[in-house]
N, C-alpha and C positions, 0 to 999 in steps of 0.2 A: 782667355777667350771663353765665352758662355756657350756662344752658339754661330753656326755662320749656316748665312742665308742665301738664296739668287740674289738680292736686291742688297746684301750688307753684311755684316757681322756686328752680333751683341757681345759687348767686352764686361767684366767684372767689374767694377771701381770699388778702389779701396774703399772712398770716400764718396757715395753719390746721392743723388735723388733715389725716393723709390720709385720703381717700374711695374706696372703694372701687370705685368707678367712674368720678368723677371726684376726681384728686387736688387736694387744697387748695382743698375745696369746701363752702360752707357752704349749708345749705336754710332759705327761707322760706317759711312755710306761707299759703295764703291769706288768714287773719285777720288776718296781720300785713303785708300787702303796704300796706294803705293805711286810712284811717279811713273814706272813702269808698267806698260799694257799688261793685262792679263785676263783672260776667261772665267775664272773659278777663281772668287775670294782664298779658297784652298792653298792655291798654290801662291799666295802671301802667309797665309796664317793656320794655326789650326789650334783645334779645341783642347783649351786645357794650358795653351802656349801661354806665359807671362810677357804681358807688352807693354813698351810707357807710352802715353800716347798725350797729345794735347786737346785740352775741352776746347770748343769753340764756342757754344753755345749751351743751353742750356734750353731744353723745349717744354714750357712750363705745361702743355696741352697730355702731352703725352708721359709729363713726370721722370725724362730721360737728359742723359745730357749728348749732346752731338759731338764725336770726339775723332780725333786725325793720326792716323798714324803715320801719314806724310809728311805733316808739317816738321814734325822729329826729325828728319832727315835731308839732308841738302837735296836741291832739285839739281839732276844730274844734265839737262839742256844747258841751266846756265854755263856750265863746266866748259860743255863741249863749244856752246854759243861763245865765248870769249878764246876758244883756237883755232877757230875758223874764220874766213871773210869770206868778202863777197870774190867771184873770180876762181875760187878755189875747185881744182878738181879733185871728187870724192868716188870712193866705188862702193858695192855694195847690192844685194841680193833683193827685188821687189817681196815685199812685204803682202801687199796686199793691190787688190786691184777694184777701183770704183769706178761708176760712170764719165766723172770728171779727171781723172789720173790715174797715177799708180803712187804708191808709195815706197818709198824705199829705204834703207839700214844702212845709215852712212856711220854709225858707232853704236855699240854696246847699246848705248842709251840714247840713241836719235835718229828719229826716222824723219826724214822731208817728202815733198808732195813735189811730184814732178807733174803737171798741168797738160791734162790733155793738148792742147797747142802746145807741146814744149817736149812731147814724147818723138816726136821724130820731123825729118827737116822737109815730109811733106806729109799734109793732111790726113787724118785717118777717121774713120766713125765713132769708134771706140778704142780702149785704151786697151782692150782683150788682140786687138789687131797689131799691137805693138810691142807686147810685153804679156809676160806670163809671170803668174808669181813661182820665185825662184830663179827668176832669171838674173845674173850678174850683171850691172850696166855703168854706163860712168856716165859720172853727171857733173855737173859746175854749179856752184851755189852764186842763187841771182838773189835773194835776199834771207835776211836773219831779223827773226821778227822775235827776241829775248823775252818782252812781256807777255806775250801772247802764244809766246813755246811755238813759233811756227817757222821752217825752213823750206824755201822754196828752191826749188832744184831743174836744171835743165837738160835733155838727154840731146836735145836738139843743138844748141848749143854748144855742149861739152864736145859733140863730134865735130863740130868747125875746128875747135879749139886745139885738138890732143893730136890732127892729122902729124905733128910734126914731133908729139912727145912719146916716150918711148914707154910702154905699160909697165905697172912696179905692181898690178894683179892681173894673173888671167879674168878677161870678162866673158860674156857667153860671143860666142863664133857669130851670132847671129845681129850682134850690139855693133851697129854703125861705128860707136864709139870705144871700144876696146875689144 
């Protein structure tokens, strides 16, 4: 690692283009730092760290090559996308909370989008009315979208659903559904 940025990290190549700034230097862009979210390129990498990475391109404008250190390593959705279906009840802590849903931690490495229609089994404004991040909730997976890395989740649903099954985690006291 040469340098890490807000916007990326500048990596060394053994073998590269010169850079304009930095010579025989290759950039990766945030997306490609890792499969997993994160805030701070940092807390993937750091300066001075040796990494193998794959080029993708080469940016002949800016004399750098464009380079992945994602692509090195299996995407962990597919993993989890081939043990789960549709129907299945999952549990797991809201993650985060947007105008449109919440989303939630149903694995290590897989958050789904529970759909404001779909946070609770009557209408709400917002999804701050339903759920707070860090709340524990049980959800039922309504579809798995493999190419497009997206898991759709229902908290409305999972409570029709679970009235008869018996909890294998505490969820929050306040969750319809567990």
């Amino acid at each position: 690692m040469a340098a890490i940025e807000r916007f990326g990290v500048f990596v060394d190549l053994d073998d590269g283009p010169d850079h304009p700034v930095f010579p025989g230097v290759g950039f990766i862009t945030m997306p490609e730092l890792s499969w997993r979210r994160f805030e701070d390129p940092s807390e993937v990498v750091s300066v001075g760290e040796r990494i193998s990475c794959e080029v993708l391109t080469f940016d002949t404008h800016n004399g750098e090559a464009r380079v992945s250190l994602r692509a090195t390593q299996p995407d962990p959705f597919q993993q989890f996308a081939r043990g789960v279906h549709v129907g299945q009840i999952l549990y797991g802590p809201v993650t985060k909370v947007v105008p449109f849903g919440a989303f939630v931690r149903v694995a290590d490495d897989a958050e789904g989008l529970v759909h404001l229609s779909e946070l609770t089994a009557l209408p709400v404004a917002a999804a701050l009315d339903a759920v707070q991040i860090g709340d524990e909730v049980t959800v039922i997976v309504i579809e798995i979208d493999p190419l497009r890395r997206r898991l759709a989740l229902s908290r409305r649903q999972a409570a029709m659903k679970t009235w008869d099954l018996p909890p294998t985690k505490p969820g929050n006291p306040g969750d319809p559904a567990g």
